[in-house]
Structure formats: C-alpha cells, structure tokens
N, C-alpha and C positions, 0 to 999 in steps of 0.2 A: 290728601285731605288733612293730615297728622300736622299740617306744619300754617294752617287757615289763618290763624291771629299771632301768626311770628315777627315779632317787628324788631327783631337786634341785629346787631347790626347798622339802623340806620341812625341819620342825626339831627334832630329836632332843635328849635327852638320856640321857646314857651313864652308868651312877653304877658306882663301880670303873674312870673311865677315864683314870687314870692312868700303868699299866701295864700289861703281861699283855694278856689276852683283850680287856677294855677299850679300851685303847688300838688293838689293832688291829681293833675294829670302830668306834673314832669315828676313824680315819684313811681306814678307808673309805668311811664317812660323807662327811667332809670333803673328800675329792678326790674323791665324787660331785656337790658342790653343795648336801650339805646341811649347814643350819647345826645347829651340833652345839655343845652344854651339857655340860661333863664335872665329875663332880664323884667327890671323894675326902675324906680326912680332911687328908691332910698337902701342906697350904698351900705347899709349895716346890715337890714335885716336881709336883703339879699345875699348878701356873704356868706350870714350863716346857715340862710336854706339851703344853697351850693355845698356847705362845706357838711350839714346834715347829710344830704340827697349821696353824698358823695361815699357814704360809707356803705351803700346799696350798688356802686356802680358811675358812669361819670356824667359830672355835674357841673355847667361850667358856669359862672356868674356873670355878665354885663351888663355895669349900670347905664339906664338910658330912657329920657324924657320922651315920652311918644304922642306929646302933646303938639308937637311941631314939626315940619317935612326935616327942616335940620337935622334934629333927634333920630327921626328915622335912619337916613342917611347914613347917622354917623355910627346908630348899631349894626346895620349892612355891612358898614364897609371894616368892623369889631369883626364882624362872623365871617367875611370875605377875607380877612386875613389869616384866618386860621382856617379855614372849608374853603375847598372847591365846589360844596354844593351843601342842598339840603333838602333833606328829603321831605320832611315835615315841619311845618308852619301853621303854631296854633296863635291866634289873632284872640287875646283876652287880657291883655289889660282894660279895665273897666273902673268909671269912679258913675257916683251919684248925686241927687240933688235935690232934697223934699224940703219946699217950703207952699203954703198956701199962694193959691193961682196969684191973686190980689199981691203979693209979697216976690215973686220968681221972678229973680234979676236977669239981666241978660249975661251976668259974667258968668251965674250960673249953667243957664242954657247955651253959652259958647263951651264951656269946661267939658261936661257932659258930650253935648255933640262931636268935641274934638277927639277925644279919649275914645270914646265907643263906635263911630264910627266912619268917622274921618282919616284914623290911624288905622284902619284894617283897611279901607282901600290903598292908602298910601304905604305902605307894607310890607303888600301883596305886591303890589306896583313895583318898588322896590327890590326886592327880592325875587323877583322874575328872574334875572339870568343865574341865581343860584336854585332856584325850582328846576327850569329847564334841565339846568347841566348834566342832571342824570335820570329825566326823567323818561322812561319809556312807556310803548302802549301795553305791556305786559308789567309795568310796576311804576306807573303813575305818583308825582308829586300829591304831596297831600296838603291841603289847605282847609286850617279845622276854623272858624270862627264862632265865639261864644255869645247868643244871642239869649234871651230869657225867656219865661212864660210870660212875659210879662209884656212881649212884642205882639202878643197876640190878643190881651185882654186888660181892663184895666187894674191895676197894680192894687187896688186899693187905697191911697194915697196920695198927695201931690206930687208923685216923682215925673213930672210931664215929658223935659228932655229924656230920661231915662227907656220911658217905654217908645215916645215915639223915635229914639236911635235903634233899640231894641228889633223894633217893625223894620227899620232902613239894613238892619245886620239880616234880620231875615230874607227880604227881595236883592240885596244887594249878590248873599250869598249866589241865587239865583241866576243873578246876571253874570258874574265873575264865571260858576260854573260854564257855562252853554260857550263864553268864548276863550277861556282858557282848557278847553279840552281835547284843543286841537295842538297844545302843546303838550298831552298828555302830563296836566295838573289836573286833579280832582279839588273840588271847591265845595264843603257841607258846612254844614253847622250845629251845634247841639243848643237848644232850648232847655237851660237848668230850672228845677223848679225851686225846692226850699232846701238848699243844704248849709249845715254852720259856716259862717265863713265870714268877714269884717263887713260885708252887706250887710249880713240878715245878724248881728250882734246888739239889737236893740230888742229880737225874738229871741234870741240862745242868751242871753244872760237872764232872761224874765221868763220863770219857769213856767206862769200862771199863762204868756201869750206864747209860749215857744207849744206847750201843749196843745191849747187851741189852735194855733197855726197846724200843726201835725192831727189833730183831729179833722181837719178839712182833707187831708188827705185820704184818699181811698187803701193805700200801701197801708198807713198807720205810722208812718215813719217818716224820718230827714233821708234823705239824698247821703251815699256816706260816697269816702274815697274810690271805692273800686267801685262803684256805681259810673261816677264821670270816667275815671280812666280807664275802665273797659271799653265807655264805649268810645273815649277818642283811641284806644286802641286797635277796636273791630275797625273805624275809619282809617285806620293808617296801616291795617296789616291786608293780605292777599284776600283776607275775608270779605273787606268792602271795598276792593279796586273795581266793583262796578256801581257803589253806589256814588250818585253825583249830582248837585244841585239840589241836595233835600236838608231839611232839619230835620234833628231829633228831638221830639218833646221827650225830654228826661225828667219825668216829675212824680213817677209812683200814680200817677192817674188823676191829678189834681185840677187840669185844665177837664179833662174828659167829665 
C-alpha cells in the first residue's frame, strides 16, 4: 500500500503544458519522477516552462499546432523518436471564445471545437501504438482528458463552443474508456472548476470579481496546483488503475 500514488519512473506527455492547468500537472509530474514531454504552439514560452520544470526533474519541450491531424502527427512521431512508449497522455490543450450569440462567428466555433475536442480524439488515435507498447492489465496506460464544470452547466457567459466541446470531452471520455480497455488503457477525465490560469485572467487580475467568483464557492477558494496534479496523479498511479471512464468534478463544491 506504501507505494498507491507512485508514479516515477514513467513518461508522460502534457499537450497545453505551458501554462495554466497544464503546467501544473507536468510540474507534478516532474517532481514525481516522471519524465514529462510538454508541448504548446508558442515556441518561447514553452522553452522556458521545460527548462523551469527541468530544475525539479525532466522536462522535455515540443512545439506543436494541435489544431490540425498534421500537427498531431507530426508530435507523435517527436515523442516516437525518442520513446518507445508512453505511459501517460494528458489531452489539455484548450483555447476559448466569448462573444454575444447574435455576434459568434463560425471561425470562432471551428477554433474552439478543434482545439478542445477534435484534438483529444485525434491524439488518443494517434498515439495508440505508443499507449499499448507497455501497457498491461496490472499497469494500464493512462489517458487523462481536461474537461470543465462547465460541460455540465451553463458557464455564465457566451462561451457557447466552449461548453458545448466541454459536454463532447465529457461523453467522449466515456466512449474511448469502454473500448480502449481491452488494450489495457484507462480513459478519465478531470472537470476543473475556477483555478488562476490564462482562462480565468479576466477574474484573477479583478480582485472585486475574482472574490465574488470564490465566494460562489463552497471550499472558499481557487483550485491551486496540487489540487489538479494530485489528482491527475491518483489517475496515473496504481491508486487509480481501476478507475475508468469517469470525470472528476474538481471544483471545491461549486457545481454541488
């Protein structure tokens, strides 16, 4: 039992983990011992999360557009040249889109829908024969996807493609589980509620709505880093190789 949420050793890749959510689960990662792949579009600030992350432990950078099967692909076949496998595959790159209904372009609702969940099926897809390659019925692939509270209710807001990709991350996780578990991959997902992060940076820099927003919560509080990366840790360690096909509302009680 002494060794339940041990995860070093294995080797992850984080995609959106640059900042935000991302970065604090491939920090968790990283000063668990596991070696951890992050990748983003913009080549700068990626660099220097890798090369932050990297004084914890190892951190490796690849830039790559996940807006396109191409893009996928071509990070696949980055992390295929250096692994023969991987053990962990967290699906969070995410962007957003708030304009008034009257006003929601369709470049917008393509962006969104590509990003959030278009690129977690195609991915997943993707990086199947590096899941497999080591994955057994005693220590099962792990496939974490980043879904919101926000797939479950309405956002407050016009973010329309957001929440309804949000609800597609949620049943989608669903589906992936039930028929990837016969390759011994597990398939969850975490539901974040309000933590700081380039999202929610219209609430953290406005102290008058960042309050209010935390007064809705029952906890009293944001979401901080060991919050997410615990618990995509309990998902990727021997603690949670039997949970599969569920989300986690991580919200301090906000939805409840």
């Amino acid at each position: 039992m002494k060794a339940l949420f041990d995860v070093s050793g294995k080797t992850a890749l984080v995609t959106g983990g640059s900042s935000g959510i991302g970065a604090m689960i491939a920090r968790g990662f990283v000063e668990n011992g596991v070696k951890t792949y992050i990748s983003a579009r913009k080549e700068g600030s990626l660099g220097a999360k890798a090369e932050e992350l990297s004084e914890h432990g190892t951190c490796i950078a690849i830039p790559a557009d996940l807006s396109t099967v191409e893009g996928i692909e071509a990070l696949i076949a980055a992390i295929s040249e250096r692994e023969s496998h991987l053990d962990i595959l967290v699906n969070n790159a995410g962007a957003n889109w708030v304009v008034p209904i009257e006003e929601f372009p369709e470049a917008g609702w393509d962006k969104v829908m590509s990003i959030n969940i278009k690129s977690i099926f195609f991915m997943t897809q993707k990086a199947l024969p590096l899941l497999r390659a080591k994955a057994s019925h005693e220590d099962p692939a792990r496939v974490i996807n980043i879904a919101s509270i926000h797939g479950f209710d309405n956002p407050g807001m016009p973010a329309y493609a957001y929440s309804a990709s949000k609800s597609g991350v949620i049943h989608l996780t669903k589906h992936l589980a039930t028929d990837l578990a016969a390759d011994h991959i597990n398939v969850n997902a975490i539901a974040p509620g309000f933590f700081p992060s380039n999202m929610t940076k219209m609430a953290t820099s406005n102290d008058t709505i960042y309050q209010h927003t935390v007064a809705q919560i029952p906890r009293k509080r944001a979401g901080e880093p060991e919050d997410i990366a615990g618990t995509a840790i309990y998902l990727s360690s021997r603690a949670g190789a039997w949970t599969d096909g569920h989300t986690i509302v991580l919200d301090g009680g906000m939805i409840a």
